[in-house]
N, C-alpha and C positions, 0 to 999 in steps of 0.2 A: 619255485617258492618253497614245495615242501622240502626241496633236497639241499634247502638251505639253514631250515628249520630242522632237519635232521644234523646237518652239519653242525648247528650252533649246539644243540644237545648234544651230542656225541662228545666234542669239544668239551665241552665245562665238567663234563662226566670224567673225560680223561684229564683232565685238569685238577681236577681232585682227586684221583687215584695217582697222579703221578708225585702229589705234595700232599700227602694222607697225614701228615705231623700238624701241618698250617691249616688242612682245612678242619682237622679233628677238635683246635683251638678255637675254630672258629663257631662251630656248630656248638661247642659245650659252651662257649662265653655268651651266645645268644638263648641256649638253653637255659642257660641259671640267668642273666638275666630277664627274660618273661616270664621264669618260674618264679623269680624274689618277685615282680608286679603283680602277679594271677597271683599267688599267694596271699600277701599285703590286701587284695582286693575281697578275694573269699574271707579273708579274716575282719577287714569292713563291716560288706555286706551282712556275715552271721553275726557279728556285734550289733548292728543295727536292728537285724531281724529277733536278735535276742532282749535289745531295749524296747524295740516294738510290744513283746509280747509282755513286758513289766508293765507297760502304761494299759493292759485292760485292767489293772485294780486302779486306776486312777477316776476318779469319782469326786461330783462335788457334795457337799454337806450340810443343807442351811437347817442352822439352830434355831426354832421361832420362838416369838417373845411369850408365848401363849399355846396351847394345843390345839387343833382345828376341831371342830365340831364335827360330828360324826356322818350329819348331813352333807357337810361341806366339803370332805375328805376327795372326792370322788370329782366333784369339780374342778378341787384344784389340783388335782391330776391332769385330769384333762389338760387346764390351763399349760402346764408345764410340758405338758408333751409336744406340745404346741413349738415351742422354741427348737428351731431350726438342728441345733446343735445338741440335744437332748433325745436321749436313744428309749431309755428306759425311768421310772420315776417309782419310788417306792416310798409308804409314810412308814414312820417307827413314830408309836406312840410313847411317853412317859414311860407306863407300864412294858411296853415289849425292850425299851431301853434299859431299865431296869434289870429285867429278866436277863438280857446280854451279859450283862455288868456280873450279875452272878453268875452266870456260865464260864465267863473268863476267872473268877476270882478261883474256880477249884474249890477245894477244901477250904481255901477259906473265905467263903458267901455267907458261912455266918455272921462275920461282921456286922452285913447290911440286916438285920432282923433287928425288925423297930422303925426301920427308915421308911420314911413317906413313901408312897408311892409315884408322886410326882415330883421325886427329888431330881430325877433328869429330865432336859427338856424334849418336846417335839421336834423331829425334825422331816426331813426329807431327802432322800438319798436318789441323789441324780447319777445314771449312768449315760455315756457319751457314747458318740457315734466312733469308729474308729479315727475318721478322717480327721475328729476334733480334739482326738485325747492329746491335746499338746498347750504350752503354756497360752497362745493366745487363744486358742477355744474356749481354755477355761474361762480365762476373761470376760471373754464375750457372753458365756451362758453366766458368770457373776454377775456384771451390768444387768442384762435382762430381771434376772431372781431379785434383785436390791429392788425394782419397780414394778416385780411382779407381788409379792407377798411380803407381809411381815418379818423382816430377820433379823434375831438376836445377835447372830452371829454365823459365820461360814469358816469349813475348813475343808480345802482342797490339795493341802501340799505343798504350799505356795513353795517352801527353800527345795522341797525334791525336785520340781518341775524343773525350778532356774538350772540346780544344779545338773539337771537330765538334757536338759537343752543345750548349756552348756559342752557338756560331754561331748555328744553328738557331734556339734558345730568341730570342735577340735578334733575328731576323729577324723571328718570331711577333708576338715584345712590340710589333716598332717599327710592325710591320705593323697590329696592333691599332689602337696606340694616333694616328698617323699615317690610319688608317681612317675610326676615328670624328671626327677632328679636323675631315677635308677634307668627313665627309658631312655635320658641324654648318656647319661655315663656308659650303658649298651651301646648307642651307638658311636662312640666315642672309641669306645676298646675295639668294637667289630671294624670298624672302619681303621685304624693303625694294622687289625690283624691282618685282613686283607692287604693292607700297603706292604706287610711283610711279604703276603704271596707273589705280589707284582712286583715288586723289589729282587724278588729271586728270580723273575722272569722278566725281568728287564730287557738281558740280552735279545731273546727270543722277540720281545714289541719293538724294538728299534731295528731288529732281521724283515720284519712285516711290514713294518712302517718303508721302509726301504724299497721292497722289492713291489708297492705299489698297492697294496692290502690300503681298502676305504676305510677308514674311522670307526664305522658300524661294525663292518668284518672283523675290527679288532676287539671292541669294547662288548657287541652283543655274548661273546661267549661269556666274558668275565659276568657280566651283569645277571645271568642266568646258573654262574655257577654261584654269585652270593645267594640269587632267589632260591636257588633248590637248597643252599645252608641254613637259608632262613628255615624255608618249609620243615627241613631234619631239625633243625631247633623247637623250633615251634613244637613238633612232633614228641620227640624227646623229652620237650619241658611239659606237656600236656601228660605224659605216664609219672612221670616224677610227681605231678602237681597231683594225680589221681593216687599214685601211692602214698600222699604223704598225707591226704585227706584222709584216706581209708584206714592209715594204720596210726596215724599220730592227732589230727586236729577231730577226729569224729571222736576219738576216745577222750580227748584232752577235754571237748565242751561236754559231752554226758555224761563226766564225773565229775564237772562243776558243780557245786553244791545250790549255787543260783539260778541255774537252767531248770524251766520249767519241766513237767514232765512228758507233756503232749509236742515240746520242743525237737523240731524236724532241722538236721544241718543242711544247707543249701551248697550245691556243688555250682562246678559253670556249667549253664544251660548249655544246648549244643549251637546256638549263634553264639554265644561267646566262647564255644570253645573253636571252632570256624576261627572267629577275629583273633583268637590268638595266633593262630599257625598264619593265616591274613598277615596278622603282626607281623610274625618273624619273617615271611617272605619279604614285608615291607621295609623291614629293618635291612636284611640281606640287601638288597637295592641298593637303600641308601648309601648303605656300609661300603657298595661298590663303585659307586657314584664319585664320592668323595676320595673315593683312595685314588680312580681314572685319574681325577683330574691333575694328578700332582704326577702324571707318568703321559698319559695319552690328551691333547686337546681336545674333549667335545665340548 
């Protein structure tokens, strides 16, 4: 058993040193593509993890019809902290609304001298759990607030959320569907390339096929020499994918002018970098699977 398991290594070894043109096409087309998917996907993932980090200013707003009493401040905190989806709860009175209003105006807060004091209203500033900062959280903590208290009015963002949500969902889809396109098309080119090797080696499988060589005998080397193209693909695209992080997409998002500052790029952990090289060996398989059958019956 080993000394056939050495044979079948050997074989696929010398199998690719004796066609180094075919197999050099083959490892770089599995290379670029699991680098164009690992790519496409780290570029996902830190878009997401980048909108993630947009939606901790996202906060609800309720404008009351009236200021709460000074007794009552304190309870209805409480009250609100109460709701499930509701992390944090802070009151701005008239007066500290005010006070804001001049801060932002700069230089020019003299406007407002003369102005009531209670020219802006009460309100209440809700912050969210992480798990809720998204459009139907907000909902749900709006419904609750409409039957919890008094409210003039609320502002949470309503067109950024949709249009944030929206984003997302289509970056998903394109991700998806953009995924499985380039990992069909991989194994579409991998598997002709290979057909190219077995096509030069033809003569040699119908010599085998002849002289009494089992099916296995014949097909287990090729299937190990696509495995080990995958593995060198996988390999290969995995330095590529870490040079082009390192020198091109780490510098490209932290001179975005939108990236937070505490903003951390996300590489592939090392189970996903496993599943790639996994990948490529899995793809090498295929690649050789499909090519057999148009040469050797299994």
């Amino acid at each position: 058993m080993l000394e056939n398991i050495r044979y079948f290594i050997l074989r696929a070894v010398r199998n690719m040193r004796q066609w180094p043109l075919l197999c050099t096409a083959a490892i770089l087309t599995m290379a670029v593509a699991l680098a164009t998917v690992a790519t496409f996907f780290l570029i996902v993932v830190n878009i997401e993890q980048l909108a993630q980090s947009w939606t901790k200013e996202i906060q609800v707003i309720a404008y009351l019809d009236k200021a709460v009493p000074p007794r009552e401040i304190s309870k209805t905190i409480e009250k609100l902290k109460k709701i499930p989806e509701v992390a944090t709860v802070a009151y701005v009175s008239p007066e500290a609304a005010l006070q804001r209003f001049r801060r932002r105006l700069g230089n020019d807060s003299s406007l407002l001298q003369g102005i009531s004091r209670n020219l802006l209203p009460a309100s209440f500033e809700l912050g969210l759990h992480p798990d809720f900062r998204h459009q139907q959280g907000v909902e749900k903590v709006v419904r609750q607030l409409e039957n919890s208290i008094d409210i003039e009015d609320l502002r949470y963002g309503q067109g950024w959320l949709e249009r944030f949500n929206a984003f997302v969902d289509m970056l998903r889809f394109v991700g998806m569907i953009l995924g499985g396109f380039l990992l069909f098309a991989a194994l579409f080119i991998v598997s002709n390339t290979i057909k190219l090797t077995l096509y030069a080696r033809r003569d040699e499988l119908e010599i085998m096929a002849l002289v009494g060589a089992t099916m296995r005998f014949i097909k287990v080397p090729f299937l190990l020499e696509g495995a080990l193209q995958g593995v060198l693909g996988g390999l290969l695209s995995l330095v590529f994918l870490a040079v082009v992080f390192k020198f091109i997409l780490e510098q490209s998002i932290q001179s975005f002018w939108l990236t937070p500052a505490d903003f951390q790029l996300l590489f592939l952990t090392l189970n996903q970098q496993i599943t790639l090289v996994v990948g490529g060996m899995a793809l090498g398989l295929l690649g050789s699977l499909a090519s057999l059958r148009k040469f050797v019956r299994i």
